[in-house]
BASEDO-671172 format. One record per residue (C-alpha): residue in one letter; x, y, z. Coordinates in steps of 0.5 Angstrom, whole numbers, plus 500, padded with zeros to 3 digits. Layout:
residues N
+-----+-----+-----+-----+
| res |  c1 |  c2 |  c3 |
+-----+-----+-----+-----+
|   a |   X |   Y |   Z |
...
+-----+-----+-----+-----+
This chain:
residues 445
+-----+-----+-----+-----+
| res |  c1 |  c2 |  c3 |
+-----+-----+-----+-----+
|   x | 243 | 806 | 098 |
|   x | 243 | 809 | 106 |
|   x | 245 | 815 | 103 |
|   x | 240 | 816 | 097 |
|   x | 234 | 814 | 100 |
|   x | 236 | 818 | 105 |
|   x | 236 | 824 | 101 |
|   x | 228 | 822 | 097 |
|   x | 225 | 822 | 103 |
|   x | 227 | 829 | 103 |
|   x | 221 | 830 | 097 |
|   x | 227 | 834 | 094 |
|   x | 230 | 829 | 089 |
|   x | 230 | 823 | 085 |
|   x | 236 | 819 | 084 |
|   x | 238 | 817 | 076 |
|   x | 244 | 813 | 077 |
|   x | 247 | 809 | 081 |
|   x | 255 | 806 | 080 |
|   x | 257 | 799 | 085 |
|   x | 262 | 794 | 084 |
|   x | 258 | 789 | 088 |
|   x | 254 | 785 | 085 |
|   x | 250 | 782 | 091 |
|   x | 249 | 789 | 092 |
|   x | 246 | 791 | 086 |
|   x | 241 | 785 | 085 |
|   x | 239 | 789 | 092 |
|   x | 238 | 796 | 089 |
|   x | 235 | 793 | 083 |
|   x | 229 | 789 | 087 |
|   x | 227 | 794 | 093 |
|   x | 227 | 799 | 086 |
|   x | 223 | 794 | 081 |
|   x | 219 | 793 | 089 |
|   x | 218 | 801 | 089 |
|   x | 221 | 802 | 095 |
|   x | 226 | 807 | 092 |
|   x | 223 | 813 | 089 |
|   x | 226 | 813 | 083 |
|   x | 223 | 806 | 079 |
|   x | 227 | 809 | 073 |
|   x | 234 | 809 | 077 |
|   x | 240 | 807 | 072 |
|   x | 244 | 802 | 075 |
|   x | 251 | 801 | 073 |
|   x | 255 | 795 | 076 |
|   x | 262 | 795 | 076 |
|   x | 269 | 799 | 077 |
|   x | 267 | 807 | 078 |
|   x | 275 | 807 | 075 |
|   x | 273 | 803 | 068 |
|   x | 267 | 808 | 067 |
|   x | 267 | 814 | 063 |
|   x | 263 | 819 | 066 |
|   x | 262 | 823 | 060 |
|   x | 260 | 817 | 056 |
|   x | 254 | 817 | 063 |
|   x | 253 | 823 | 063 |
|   x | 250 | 821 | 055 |
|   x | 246 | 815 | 057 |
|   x | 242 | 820 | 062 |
|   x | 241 | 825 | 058 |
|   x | 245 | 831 | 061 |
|   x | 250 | 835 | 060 |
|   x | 255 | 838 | 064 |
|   x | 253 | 843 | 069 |
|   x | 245 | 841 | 069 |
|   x | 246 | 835 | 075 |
|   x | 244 | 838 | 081 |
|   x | 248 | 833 | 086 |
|   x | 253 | 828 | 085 |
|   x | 253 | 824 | 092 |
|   x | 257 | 819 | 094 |
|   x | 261 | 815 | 099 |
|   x | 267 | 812 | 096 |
|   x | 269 | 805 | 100 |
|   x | 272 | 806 | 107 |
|   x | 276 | 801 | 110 |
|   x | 283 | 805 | 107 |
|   x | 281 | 811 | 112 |
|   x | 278 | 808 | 118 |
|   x | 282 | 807 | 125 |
|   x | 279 | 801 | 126 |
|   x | 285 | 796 | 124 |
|   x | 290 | 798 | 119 |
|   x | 289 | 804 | 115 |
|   x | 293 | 803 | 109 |
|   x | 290 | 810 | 106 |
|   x | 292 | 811 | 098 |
|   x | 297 | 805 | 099 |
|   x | 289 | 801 | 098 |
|   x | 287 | 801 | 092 |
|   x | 280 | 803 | 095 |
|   x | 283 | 809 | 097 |
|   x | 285 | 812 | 091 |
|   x | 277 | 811 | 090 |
|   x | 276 | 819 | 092 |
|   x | 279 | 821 | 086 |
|   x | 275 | 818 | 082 |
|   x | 270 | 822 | 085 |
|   x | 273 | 828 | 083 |
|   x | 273 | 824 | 076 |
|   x | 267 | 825 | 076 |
|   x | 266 | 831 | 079 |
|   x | 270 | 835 | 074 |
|   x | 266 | 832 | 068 |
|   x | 259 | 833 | 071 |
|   x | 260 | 840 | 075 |
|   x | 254 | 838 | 078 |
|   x | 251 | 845 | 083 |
|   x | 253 | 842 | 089 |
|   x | 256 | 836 | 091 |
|   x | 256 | 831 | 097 |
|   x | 262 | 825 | 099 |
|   x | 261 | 822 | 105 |
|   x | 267 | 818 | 109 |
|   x | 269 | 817 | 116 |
|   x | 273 | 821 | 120 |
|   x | 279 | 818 | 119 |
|   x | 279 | 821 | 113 |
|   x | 281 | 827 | 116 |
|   x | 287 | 825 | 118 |
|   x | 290 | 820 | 114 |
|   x | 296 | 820 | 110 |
|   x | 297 | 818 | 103 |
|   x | 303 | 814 | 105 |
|   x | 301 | 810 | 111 |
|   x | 306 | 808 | 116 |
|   x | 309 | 807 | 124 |
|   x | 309 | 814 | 126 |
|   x | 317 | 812 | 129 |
|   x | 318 | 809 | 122 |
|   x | 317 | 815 | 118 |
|   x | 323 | 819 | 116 |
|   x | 324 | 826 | 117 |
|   x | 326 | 833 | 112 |
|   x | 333 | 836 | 114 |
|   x | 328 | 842 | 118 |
|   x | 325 | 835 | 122 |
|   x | 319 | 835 | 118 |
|   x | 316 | 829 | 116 |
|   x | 315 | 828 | 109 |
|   x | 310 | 830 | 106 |
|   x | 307 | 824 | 104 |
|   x | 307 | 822 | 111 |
|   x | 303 | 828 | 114 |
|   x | 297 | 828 | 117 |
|   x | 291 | 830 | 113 |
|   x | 296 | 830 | 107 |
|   x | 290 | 825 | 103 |
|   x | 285 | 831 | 104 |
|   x | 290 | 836 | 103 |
|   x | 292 | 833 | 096 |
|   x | 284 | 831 | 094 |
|   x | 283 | 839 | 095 |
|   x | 288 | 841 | 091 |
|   x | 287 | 837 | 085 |
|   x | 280 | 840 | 086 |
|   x | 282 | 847 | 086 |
|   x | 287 | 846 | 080 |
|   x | 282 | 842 | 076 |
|   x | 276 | 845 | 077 |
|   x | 277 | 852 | 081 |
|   x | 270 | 853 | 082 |
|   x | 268 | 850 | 088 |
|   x | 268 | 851 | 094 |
|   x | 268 | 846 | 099 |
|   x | 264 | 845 | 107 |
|   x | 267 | 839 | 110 |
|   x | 262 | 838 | 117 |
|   x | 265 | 833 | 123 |
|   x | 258 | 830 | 125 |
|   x | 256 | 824 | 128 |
|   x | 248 | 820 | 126 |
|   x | 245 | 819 | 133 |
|   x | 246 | 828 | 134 |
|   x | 240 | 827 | 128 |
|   x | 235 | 822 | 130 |
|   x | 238 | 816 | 129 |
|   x | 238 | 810 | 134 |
|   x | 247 | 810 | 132 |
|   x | 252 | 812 | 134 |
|   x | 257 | 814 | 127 |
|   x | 261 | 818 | 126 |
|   x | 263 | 821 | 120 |
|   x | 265 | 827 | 115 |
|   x | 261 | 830 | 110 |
|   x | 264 | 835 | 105 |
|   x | 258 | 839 | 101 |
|   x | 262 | 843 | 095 |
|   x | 258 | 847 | 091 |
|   x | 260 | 853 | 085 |
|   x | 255 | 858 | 086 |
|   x | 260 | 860 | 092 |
|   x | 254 | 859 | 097 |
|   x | 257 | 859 | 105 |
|   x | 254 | 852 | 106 |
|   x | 251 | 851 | 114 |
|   x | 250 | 844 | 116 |
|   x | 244 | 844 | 123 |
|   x | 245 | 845 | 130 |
|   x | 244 | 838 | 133 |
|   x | 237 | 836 | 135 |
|   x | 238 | 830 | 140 |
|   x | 241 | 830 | 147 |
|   x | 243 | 827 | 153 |
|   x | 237 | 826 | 158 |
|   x | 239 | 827 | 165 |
|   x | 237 | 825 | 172 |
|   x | 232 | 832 | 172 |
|   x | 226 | 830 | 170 |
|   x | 229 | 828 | 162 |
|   x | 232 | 835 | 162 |
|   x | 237 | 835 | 156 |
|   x | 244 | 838 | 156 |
|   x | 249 | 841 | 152 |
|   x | 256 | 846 | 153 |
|   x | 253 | 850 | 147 |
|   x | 244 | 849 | 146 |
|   x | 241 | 851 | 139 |
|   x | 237 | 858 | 140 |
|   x | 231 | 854 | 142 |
|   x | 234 | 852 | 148 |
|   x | 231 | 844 | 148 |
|   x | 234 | 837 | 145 |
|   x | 230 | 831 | 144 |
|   x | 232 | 824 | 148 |
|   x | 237 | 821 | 144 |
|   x | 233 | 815 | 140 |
|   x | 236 | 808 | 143 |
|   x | 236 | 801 | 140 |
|   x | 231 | 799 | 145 |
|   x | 226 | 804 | 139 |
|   x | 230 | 801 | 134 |
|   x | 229 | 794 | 136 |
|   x | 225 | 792 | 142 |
|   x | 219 | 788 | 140 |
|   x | 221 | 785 | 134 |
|   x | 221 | 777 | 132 |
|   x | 223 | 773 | 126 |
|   x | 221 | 766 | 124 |
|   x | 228 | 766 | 119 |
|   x | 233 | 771 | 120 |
|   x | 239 | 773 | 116 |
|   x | 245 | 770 | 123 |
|   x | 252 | 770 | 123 |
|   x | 252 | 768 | 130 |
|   x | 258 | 767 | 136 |
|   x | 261 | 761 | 137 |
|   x | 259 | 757 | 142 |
|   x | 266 | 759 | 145 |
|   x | 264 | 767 | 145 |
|   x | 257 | 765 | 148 |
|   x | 260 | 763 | 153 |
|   x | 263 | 769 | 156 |
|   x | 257 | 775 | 153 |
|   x | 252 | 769 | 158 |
|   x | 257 | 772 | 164 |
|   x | 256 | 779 | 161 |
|   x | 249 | 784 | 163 |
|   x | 246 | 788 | 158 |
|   x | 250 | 795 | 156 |
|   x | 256 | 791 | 160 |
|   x | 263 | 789 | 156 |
|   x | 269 | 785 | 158 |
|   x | 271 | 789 | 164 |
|   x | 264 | 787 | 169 |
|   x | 268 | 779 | 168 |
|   x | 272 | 777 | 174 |
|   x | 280 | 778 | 172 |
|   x | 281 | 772 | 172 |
|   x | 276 | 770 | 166 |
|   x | 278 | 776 | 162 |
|   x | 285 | 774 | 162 |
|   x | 282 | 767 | 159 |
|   x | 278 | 770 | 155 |
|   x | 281 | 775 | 151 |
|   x | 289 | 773 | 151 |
|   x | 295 | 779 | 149 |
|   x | 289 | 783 | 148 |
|   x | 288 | 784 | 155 |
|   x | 294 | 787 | 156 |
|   x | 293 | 791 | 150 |
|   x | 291 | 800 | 152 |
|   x | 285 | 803 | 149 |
|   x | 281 | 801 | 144 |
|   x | 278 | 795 | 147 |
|   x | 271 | 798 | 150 |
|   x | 267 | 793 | 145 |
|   x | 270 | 785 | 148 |
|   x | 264 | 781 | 150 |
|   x | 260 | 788 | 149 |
|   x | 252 | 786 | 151 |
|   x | 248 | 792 | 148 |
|   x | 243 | 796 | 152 |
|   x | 235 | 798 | 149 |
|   x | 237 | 804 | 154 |
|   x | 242 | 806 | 150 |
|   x | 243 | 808 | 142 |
|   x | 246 | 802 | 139 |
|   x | 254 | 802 | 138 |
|   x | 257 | 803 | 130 |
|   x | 254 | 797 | 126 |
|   x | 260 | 794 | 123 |
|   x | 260 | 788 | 117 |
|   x | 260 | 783 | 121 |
|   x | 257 | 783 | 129 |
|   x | 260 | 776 | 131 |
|   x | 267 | 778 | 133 |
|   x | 269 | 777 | 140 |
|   x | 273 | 785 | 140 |
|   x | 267 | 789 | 137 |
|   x | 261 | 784 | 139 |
|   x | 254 | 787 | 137 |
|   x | 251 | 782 | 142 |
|   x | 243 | 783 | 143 |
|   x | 241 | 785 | 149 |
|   x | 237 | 780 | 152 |
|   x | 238 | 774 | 149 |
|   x | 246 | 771 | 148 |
|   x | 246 | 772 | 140 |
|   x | 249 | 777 | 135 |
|   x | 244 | 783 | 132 |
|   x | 240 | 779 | 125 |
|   x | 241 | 783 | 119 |
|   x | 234 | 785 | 120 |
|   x | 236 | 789 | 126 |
|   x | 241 | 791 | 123 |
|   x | 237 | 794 | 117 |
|   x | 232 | 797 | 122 |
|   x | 238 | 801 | 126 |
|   x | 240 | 804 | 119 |
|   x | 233 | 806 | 118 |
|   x | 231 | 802 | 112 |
|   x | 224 | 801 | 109 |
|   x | 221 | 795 | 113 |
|   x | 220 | 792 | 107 |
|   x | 228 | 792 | 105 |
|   x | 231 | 786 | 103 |
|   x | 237 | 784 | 101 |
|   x | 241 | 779 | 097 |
|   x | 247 | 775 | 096 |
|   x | 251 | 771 | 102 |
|   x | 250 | 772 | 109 |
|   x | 256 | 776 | 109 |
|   x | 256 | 780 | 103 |
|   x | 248 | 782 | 106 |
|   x | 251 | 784 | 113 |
|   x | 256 | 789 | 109 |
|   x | 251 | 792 | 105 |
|   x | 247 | 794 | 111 |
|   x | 252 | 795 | 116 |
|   x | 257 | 800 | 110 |
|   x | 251 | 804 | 108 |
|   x | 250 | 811 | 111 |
|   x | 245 | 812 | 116 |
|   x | 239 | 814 | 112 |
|   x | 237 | 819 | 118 |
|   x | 244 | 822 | 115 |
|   x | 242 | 822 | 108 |
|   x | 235 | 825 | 110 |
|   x | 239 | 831 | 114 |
|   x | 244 | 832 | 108 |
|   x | 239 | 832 | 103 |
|   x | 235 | 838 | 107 |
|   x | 242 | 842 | 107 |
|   x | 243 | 842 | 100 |
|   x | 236 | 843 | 098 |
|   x | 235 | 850 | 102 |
|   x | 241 | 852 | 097 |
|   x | 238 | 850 | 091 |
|   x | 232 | 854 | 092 |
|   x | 235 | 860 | 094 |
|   x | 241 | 859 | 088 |
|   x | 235 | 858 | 084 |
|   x | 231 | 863 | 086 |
|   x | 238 | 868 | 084 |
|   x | 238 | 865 | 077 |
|   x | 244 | 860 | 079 |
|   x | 248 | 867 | 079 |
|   x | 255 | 866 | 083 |
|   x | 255 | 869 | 089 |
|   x | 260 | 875 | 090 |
|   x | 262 | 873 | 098 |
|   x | 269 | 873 | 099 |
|   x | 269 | 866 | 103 |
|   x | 275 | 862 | 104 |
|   x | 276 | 856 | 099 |
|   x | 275 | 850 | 105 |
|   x | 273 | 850 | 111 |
|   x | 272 | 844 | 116 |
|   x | 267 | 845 | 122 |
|   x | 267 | 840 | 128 |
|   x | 260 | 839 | 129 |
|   x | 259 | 834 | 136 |
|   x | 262 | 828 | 132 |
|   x | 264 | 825 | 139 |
|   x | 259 | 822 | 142 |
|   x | 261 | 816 | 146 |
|   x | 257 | 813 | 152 |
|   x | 261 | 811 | 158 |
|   x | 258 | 806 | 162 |
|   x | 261 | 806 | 169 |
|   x | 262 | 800 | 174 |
|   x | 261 | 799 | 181 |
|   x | 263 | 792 | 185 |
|   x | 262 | 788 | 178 |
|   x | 255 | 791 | 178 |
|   x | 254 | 795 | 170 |
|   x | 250 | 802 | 172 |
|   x | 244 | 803 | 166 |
|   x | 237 | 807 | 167 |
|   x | 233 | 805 | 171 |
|   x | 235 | 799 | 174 |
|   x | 234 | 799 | 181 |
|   x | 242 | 800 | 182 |
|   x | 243 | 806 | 177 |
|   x | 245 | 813 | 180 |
|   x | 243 | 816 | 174 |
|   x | 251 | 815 | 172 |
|   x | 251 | 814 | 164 |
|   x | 254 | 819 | 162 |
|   x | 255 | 822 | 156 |
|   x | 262 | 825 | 153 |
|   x | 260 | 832 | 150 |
|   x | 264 | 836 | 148 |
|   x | 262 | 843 | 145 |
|   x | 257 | 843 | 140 |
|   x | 260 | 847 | 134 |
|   x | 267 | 848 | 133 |
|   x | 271 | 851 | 127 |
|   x | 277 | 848 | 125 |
|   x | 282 | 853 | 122 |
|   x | 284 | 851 | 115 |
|   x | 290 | 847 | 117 |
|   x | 289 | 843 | 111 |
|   x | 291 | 848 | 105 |
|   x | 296 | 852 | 110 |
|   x | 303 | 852 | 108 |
|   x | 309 | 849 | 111 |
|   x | 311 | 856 | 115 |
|   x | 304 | 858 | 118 |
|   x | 304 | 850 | 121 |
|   x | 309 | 852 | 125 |
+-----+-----+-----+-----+
């Protein structure tokens, strides 16, 4: 419900219905609903398989017909597209998921419509495979199953074929640019069938340097000046709980995080320690930044993931040797305070760590309603623009903090050994991608 509370705390909508398969999940929505801690106390909730549901049989129960819905949003699960781990892209059959959203996009022909996803989405194949292993056309192409970006380029197509109407604006964004105490990634596909070119805002948080709190861009907003980046110190610090919601490390991992200093990971430990501890990942290259990770207040926190007690991607908590609790999780993410969750501890950490920063939803959410108005204010006419059909925008997705270390010390703000060095990898802040997607074969070359 990130993404939904996000987009009522814009005071622009009101969520009717909700589709989950998980029935934790569900009981969750239903009690913080009933609770009133969702606008919508009314809100429907159909719990199951999106692939069993007939979208004009919901369109029936919620009294609407086709074209009246304002915004169809959704995420459809992840995992398949994520690069963490091993992308099974539609070879999952969570993959095929983002078909069904476009199942019920071309039976409600909402206004405008939002998916959300990770940015691997950009880039995975619809069929999946070691890149040495993927064979190649008699021209030396690779099949066009296995070609990156062939997901999305199929998705579009279906789209253009089934419901011609719309065009699509995809944004490359990351949460921590917006407000939100977190760095995540994601892409954001706005489509909408009254041929509005669709915008989304300009970042409105930054990297504090060394000059008395200055912010710096490659590419600063017309106004000139960036808030600080919110940190997990503003989210977290001070907090205290009598009854937490804990998937702990093990005494063996707390081991290893006690010899580790807030915003440090396995590369402050003396070799020999992280040869013991890591095993065949210490020889491993890249993608290792997040072993016997200690967060820092200073900083935002790193992606929430499910589950904060693995060793390669630990969410330790700064000041005492444990992992995140769910309730800092759900204050991360930006949850009402008052947001309970149901079911294991497991499936209670998946619902917070999966969902979509509300910060997000919230700034999503201001987008599509300033089209609304101005499509309203037109009498929901057609604009005549002569735009092309999807268009993909980078919009400083990559933010990464890079700590630096110096005779086994970790460099952070403000701790008598930093030079100020916590830097901030930012590349520009807006960079149009070409429409590489719907190109053909020749124009690739």
């Amino acid at each position: 419900m990130g993404l939904d509370i996000g987009l009522e705390r814009t005071g622009r909508f009101a969520t009717v219905a909700a589709i989950e398969l998980s029935p934790a999940s569900c009981k969750s929505i239903a009690a913080n609903r009933d609770a009133g801690r969702t606008a919508e106390p009314d809100m429907r909730i159909y719990e199951g398989d999106i692939s069993t549901l007939d979208p004009y049989q919901v369109m029936a129960d919620l009294g609407l017909k086709s074209g009246e819905l304002d915004l169809l949003c959704g995420g459809p699960p992840c995992q398949s597209f994520s690069t963490a781990g091993r992308r099974g892209s539609v070879q999952d059959v969570r993959g095929t998921l983002i078909w069904q959203f476009l199942r019920f996009i071309v039976a409600f022909r909402p206004k405008f419509f939002l998916m959300e996803n990770v940015r691997g989405l950009m880039s995975s194949a619809l069929r999946h495979r070691p890149t040495a292993e993927r064979p190649m056309d008699e021209e030396g192409y690779l099949l066009t199953d296995e070609e990156r970006g062939s997901v999305v380029r199929s998705w579009l197509s279906d789209l253009r074929e089934q419901a011609p109407e719309y065009r699509v604006d995809c944004f490359e964004v990351n949460a921590v640019n917006y407000g939100a105490p977190q760095l995540r990634e994601r892409v954001l596909f706005i489509g909408n069938k009254l041929n509005h070119l669709v915008e989304f805002p300009n970042p409105t948080h930054g990297e504090a340097n060394e000059e008395g709190g200055q912010l710096t861009l490659f590419d600063p907003p017309a106004h000139g000046k960036l808030t600080p980046f919110r940190t997990l110190g503003d989210a977290i610090r001070g907090i205290t709980e009598d009854n937490p919601v804990l998937m702990d490390f093990s005494p063996r991992k707390k081991q290893f995080l006690a010899l580790v200093k807030p915003g440090g990971n396995w590369r402050t430990l003396p070799e020999e320690i992280q040869r013991e501890s890591m095993g065949k990942a210490w020889f491993a290259k890249g993608g290792r930044s997040g072993w016997w990770r200690r967060l820092s207040y200073d900083l935002p926190c790193p992606t929430l993931l499910t589950m904060p007690n693995h060793a390669s991607s630990a969410l330790c908590h700064p000041d005492e040797v444990r992992a995140l609790t769910l309730r800092e999780f759900s204050l991360i993410q930006e949850f009402p305070p008052e947001w309970e969750f149901f079911g294991s501890p497991q499936e209670q950490y998946a619902q917070a760590g999966n969902a979509v920063p509300v910060k997000l939803g919230e700034v999503a959410g201001e987008v599509v309603a300033r089209h609304l108005d101005a499509a309203h204010a037109e009498g929901l006419k057609q604009r005549s623009f002569d735009h092309e059909p999807f268009r993909l925008t980078y919009v400083r997705s990559h933010v990464r903090t890079r700590m630096w270390f110096k005779d086994g010390h970790v460099l952070t703000w403000n701790d008598g050994q930093s030079n100020g060095e916590v830097k901030y990898n930012l590349p520009k802040t807006r960079r149009m991608v070409k429409d590489a997607f719907m190109a053909d074969r020749t124009e690739r070359n």
